[in-house]
C-alpha positions in Angstrom: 60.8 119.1 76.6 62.5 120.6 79.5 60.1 122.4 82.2 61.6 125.6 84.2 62.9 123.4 87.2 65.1 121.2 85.0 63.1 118.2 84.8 62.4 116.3 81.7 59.3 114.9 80.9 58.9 112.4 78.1 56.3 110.4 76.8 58.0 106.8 76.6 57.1 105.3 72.8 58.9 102.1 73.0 59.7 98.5 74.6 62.0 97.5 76.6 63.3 94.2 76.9 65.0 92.6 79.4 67.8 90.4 78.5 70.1 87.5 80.6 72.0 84.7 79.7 68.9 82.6 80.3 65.8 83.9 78.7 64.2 87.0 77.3 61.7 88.9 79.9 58.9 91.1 77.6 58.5 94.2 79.3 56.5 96.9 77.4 56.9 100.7 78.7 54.2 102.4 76.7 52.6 105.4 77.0 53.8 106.2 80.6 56.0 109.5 82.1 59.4 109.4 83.6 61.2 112.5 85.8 65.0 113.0 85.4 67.5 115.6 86.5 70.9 116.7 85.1 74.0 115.5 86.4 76.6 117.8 84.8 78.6 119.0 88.1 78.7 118.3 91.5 76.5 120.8 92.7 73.7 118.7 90.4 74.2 116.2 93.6 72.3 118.1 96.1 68.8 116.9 95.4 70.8 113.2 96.1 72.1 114.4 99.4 68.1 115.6 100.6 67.0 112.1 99.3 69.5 110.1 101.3 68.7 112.4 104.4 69.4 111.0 107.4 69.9 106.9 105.7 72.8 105.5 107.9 74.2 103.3 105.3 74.4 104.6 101.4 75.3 102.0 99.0 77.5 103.6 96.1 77.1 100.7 93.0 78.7 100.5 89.7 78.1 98.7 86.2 81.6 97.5 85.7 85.2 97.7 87.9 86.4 99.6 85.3 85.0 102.7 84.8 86.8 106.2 86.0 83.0 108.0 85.9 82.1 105.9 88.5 84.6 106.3 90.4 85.4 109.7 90.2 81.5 110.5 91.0 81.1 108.5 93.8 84.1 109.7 95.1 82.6 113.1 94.9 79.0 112.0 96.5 81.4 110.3 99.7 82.9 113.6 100.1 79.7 115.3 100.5 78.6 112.9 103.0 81.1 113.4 105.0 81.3 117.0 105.0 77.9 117.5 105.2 76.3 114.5 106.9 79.2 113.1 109.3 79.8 110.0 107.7 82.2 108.1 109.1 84.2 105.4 106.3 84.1 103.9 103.2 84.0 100.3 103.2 84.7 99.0 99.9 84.0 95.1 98.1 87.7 94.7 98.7 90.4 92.7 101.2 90.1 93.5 104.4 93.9 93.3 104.9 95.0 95.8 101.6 92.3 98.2 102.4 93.0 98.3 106.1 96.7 99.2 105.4 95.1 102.3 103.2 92.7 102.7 105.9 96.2 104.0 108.2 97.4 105.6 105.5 94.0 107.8 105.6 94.0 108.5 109.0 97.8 108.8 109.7 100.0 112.3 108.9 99.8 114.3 106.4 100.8 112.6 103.2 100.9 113.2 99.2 99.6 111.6 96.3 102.6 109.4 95.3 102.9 108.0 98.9 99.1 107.1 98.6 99.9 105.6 94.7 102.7 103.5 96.9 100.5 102.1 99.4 97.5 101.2 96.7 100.5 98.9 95.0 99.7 97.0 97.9 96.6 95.6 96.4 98.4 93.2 94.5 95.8 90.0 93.6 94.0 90.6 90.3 92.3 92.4 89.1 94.8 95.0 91.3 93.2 97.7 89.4 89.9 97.7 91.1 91.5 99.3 93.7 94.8 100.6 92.4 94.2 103.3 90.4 94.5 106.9 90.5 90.9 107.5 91.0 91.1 105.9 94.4 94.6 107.5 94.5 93.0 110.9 94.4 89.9 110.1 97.3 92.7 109.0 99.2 94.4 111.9 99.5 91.6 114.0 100.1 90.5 111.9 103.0 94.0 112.4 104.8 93.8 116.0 104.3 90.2 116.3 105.0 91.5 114.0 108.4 94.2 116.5 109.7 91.8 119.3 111.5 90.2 116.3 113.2 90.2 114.4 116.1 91.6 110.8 115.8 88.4 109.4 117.0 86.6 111.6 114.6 89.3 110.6 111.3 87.3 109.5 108.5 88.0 105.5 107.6 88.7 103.1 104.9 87.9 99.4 105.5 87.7 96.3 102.6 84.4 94.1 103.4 85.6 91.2 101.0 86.6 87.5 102.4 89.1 87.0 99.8 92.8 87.3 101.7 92.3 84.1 104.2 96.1 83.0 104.0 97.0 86.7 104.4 94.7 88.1 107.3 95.9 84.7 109.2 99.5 86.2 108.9 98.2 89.8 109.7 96.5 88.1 112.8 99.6 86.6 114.4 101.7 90.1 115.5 98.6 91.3 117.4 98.8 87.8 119.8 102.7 87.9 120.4 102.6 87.9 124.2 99.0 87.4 124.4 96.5 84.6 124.9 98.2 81.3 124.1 95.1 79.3 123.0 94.5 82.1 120.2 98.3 81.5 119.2 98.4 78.0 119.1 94.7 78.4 117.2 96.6 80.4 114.7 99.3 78.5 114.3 97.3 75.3 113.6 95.4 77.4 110.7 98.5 78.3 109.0 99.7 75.0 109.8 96.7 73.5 108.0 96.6 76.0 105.1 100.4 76.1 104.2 100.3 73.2 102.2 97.9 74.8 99.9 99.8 78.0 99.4 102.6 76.4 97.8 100.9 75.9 95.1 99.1 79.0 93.9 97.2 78.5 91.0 95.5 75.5 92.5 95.2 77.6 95.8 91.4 77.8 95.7 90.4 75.0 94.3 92.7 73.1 96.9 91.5 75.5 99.6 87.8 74.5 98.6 88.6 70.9 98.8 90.7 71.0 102.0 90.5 68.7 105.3 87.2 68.9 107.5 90.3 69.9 109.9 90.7 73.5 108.3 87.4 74.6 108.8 87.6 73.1 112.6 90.9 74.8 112.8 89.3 78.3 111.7 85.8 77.8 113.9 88.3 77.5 117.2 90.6 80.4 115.6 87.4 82.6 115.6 86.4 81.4 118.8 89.5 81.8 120.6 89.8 85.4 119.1 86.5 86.5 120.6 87.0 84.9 123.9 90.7 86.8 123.8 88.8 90.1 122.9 85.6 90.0 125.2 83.1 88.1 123.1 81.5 90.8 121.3 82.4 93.4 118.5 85.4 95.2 119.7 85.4 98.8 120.3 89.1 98.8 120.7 91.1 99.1 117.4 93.6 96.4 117.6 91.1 93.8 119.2 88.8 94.7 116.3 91.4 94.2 113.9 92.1 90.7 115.1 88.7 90.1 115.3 87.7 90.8 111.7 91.6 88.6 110.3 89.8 85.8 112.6 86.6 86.3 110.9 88.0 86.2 107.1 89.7 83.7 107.9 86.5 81.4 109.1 84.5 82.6 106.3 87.2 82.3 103.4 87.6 78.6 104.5 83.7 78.1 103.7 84.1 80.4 100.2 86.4 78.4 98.9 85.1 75.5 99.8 81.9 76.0 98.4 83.2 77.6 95.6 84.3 74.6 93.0 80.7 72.9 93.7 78.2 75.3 93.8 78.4 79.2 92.7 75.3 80.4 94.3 76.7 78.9 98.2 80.2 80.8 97.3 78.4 83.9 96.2 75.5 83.7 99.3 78.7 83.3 101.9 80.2 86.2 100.1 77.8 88.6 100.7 76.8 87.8 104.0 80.4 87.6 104.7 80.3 91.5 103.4 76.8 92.5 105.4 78.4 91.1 109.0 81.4 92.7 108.1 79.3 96.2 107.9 77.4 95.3 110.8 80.1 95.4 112.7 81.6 98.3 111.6 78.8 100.0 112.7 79.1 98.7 116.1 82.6 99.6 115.9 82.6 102.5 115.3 79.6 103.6 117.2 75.8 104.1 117.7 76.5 107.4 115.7 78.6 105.8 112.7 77.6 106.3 109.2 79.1 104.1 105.8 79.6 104.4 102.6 79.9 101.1 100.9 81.4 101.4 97.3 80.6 97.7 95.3 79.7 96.7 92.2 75.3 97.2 91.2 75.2 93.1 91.4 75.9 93.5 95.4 74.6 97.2 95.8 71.1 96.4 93.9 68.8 94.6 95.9 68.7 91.2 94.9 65.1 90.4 95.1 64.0 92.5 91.8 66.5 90.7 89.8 66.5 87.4 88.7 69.4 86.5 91.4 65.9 85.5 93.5 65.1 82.7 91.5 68.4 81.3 91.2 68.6 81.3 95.6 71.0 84.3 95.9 71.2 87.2 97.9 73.0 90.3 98.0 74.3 92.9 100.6 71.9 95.5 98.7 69.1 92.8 100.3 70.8 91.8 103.6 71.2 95.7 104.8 67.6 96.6 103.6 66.4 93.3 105.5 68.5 93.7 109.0 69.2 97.5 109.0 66.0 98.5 108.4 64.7 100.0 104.8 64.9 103.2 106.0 68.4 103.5 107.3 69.8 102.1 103.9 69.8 104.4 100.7 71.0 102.3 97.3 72.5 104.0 94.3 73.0 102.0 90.5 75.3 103.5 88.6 75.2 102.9 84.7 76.1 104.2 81.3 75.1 103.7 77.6 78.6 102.8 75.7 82.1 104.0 76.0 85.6 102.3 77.6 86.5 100.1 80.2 89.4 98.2 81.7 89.0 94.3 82.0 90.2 91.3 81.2 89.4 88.8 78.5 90.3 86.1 80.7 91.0 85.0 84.7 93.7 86.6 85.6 95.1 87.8 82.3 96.3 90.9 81.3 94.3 94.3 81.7 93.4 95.8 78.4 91.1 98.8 77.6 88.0 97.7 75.7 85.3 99.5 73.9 81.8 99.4 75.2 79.5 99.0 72.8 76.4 101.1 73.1 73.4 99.1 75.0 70.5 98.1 73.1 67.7 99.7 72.4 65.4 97.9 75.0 67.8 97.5 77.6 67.3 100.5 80.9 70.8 102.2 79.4 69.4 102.1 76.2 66.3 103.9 76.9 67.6 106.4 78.8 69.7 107.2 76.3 66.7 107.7 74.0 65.5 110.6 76.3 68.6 112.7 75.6 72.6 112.2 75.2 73.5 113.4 78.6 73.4 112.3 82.2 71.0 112.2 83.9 70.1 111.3 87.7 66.6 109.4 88.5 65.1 108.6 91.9 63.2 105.6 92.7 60.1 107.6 94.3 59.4 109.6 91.1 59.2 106.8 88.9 57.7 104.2 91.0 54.6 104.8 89.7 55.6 103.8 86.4 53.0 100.6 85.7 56.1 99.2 83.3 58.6 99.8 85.4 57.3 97.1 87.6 58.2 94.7 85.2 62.2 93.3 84.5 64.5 95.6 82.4 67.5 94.5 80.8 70.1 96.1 82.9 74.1 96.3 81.8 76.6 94.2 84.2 80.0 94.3 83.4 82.8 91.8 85.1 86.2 92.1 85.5 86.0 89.4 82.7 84.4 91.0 80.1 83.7 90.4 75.8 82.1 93.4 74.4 81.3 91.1 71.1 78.9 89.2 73.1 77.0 91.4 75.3 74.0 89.6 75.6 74.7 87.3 78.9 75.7 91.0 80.3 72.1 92.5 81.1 70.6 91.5 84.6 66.5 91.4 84.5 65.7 94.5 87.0 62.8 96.3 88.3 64.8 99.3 88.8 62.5 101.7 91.3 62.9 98.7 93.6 66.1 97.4 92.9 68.1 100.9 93.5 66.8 104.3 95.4 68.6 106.5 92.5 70.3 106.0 89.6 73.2 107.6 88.0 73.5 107.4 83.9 76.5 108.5 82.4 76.0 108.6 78.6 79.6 108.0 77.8 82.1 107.0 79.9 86.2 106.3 79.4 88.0 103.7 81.1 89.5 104.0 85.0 93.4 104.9 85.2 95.0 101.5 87.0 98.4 101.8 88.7 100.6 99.0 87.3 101.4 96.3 89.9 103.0 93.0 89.5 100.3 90.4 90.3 100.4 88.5 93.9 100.1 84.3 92.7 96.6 83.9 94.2 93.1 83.4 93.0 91.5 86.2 91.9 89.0 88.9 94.1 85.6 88.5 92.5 86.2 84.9 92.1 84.6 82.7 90.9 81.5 85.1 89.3 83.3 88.1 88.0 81.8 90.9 89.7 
């Protein structure tokens, strides 16, 4: 029953049960009330816009890397934001190097579309179409218009936060010292001296990489040392030191990914992430006390990690590190999520991207109860259902990878208390697949390696 100001209030007459690939959590919703609110346009966004207010960081999830709903709605929420609010960049879970070369795209000339689909066929290690589609295509454009009545210093921004590209943001590093420091080039040189052996031989790359030398990881320490000696031993305000910088930084941090990454998943994914949180640290320092981000990521990052069970297996998340170091308050988090449809994915590492059915989410999963309240989508904030006594148990909540088997769904619900896990909540009923540019794959391990997401 809908009341006169759009809300719908529902009496909620069944359980919900949340599912992982470990166990089965009970969590009973009975007899309790829920508040949602349409999502049919963009102009249904504006009650999300008051609730962020004046957050410095909003964190933009999605359910899978494959969906064009998501992307096409968060695109429309980061344009708000920075029309309305000032915010100053997306930074996205993607290579610092690819997304750096967009970000000059963005704030360089006046451009079309099929000069920004050219520069997104940059992004060239699977799963390329993460980031080279024509969803992304589309923002980009807009953000280099939007960019030409402004100000350089005032150009909106486009930065990767991922630690993937090690061999490649070592190669980006070395144009930026020709003629400069000599310890930083000879530091650089012995890192690509060091790793070269290992990028002969590409599909072993990272499990080589993981199993190199103790000398590579001394070889990156003094590269990142030397870097920030070069460039004044703190986070650079200038562009080109900052840039050097953050290829030193990947570097250093890719060598301990990959190292940790054929023995234990939950170091690889912990030095991820907090690879990701400095890297948005200092973009806030870089670009200013005033600065504002958008981080686009996938729910498993964007969701705080301590209301799922990521806790009890010893991970964390950059949903958790921002909330933790930024301060609650300056950090707004946004799940995104839908109840069955299409995706693109893969059935395998590195194999070919096919369009899959979603099958729709089980009755006692979050997706599938929403669903029960109506076919449509819907937007829910945190504050008006955190109240809800069941809602403070786990709910099985739909993850899906770049890998992905719709025929076996179960392993593909992470236990959440959603009012704490997420601000707001986006649920798109049905959703199609994203639109990837085709792009002949780079020979190197797979972003979202080794967990999928």
């Amino acid at each position: 029953m809908k009341s006169a100001n759009g809300k719908v209030w529902v009496i909620l007459l069944m359980s919900l049960l949340a599912v992982s690939c470990k166990k089965e959590n009970n969590s009973p919703l009975t007899n309790e009330t829920i508040t949602t609110h349409p999502l049919y346009s963009t102009a249904d966004l504006h009650p999300l816009l008051q609730q962020i207010g004046d957050a410095r960081i909003v964190l933009l999830g999605e359910a899978s890397h494959g969906t064009s709903e998501y992307y096409q709605w968060r695109a429309e929420i980061s344009k708000r934001l920075m029309q309305e609010k000032g915010f100053s960049a997306i930074a996205v879970e993607g290579e610092w190097a690819d997304s750096y070369r967009l970000n000059k795209f963005i704030k360089g000339p006046a451009k079309d579309s099929t000069e920004a689909v050219q520069v997104l066929q940059q992004y060239d290690r699977w799963p390329t179409w993460m980031w080279g589609n024509y969803e992304v295509a589309s923002l980009a454009t807009w953000m280099n218009r939007f960019n030409q009545n402004r100000s350089q210093q005032q150009r909106v921004g486009f930065y990767g936060l991922d630690v993937y590209c090690l061999w490649e943001s070592t190669q980006e590093l070395m144009p930026y010292l020709q003629g400069g420091n000599q310890k930083a080039i000879d530091a650089a040189r012995q890192v690509e001296t060091c790793f070269s052996p290992y990028s002969a031989d590409p599909q072993e790359y990272g499990y080589a990489v993981a199993n190199a030398s103790a000398n590579c990881r001394a070889q990156t320490t003094n590269l990142w040392k030397a870097i920030l000696q070069t460039t004044g031993n703190a986070t650079a305000t200038n562009e080109a030191h900052f840039v050097m910088q953050q290829n030193a930084l990947v570097a250093l941090n890719g060598e301990a990914y990959y190292r940790a990454s054929v023995s234990s998943y939950e170091d690889s994914w912990n030095i991820r992430d907090r690879h990701m949180q400095q890297t948005l640290k200092r973009l806030l320092e870089h670009l200013g006390p005033n600065s504002k981000i958008i981080v686009w990521a996938h729910n498993t990052h964007v969701g705080d990690a301590r209301y799922t069970d990521m806790a009890a297996q010893g991970t964390v998340n950059l949903g958790q590190l921002a909330r933790e170091e930024l301060g609650q308050q300056n950090v707004f988090a946004v799940g995104f999520g839908s109840y069955k449809g299409s995706v693109i994915a893969s059935s395998h590492w590195g194999g070919a991207i096919q369009q899959m059915n979603v099958p729709a989410a089980p009755s006692n999963s979050w997706e599938g109860y929403l669903h029960s309240l109506g076919a449509s989508n819907k937007l829910i904030f945190s504050n008006e259902i955190s109240t809800v006594a069941a809602l403070q148990n786990s709910v099985g909540h739909r993850a899906i990878g770049v890998v992905y088997n719709p025929s076996s769904e179960a392993g593909n619900y992470v236990p959440s208390i959603i009012p704490k896990r997420y601000d707001a909540f986006l649920y798109f009923d049905r959703t199609t697949a994203l639109h990837p540019i085709q792009i002949p794959v780079r020979n190197e391990p797979p972003d979202t390696y080794p967990s999928g997401f």
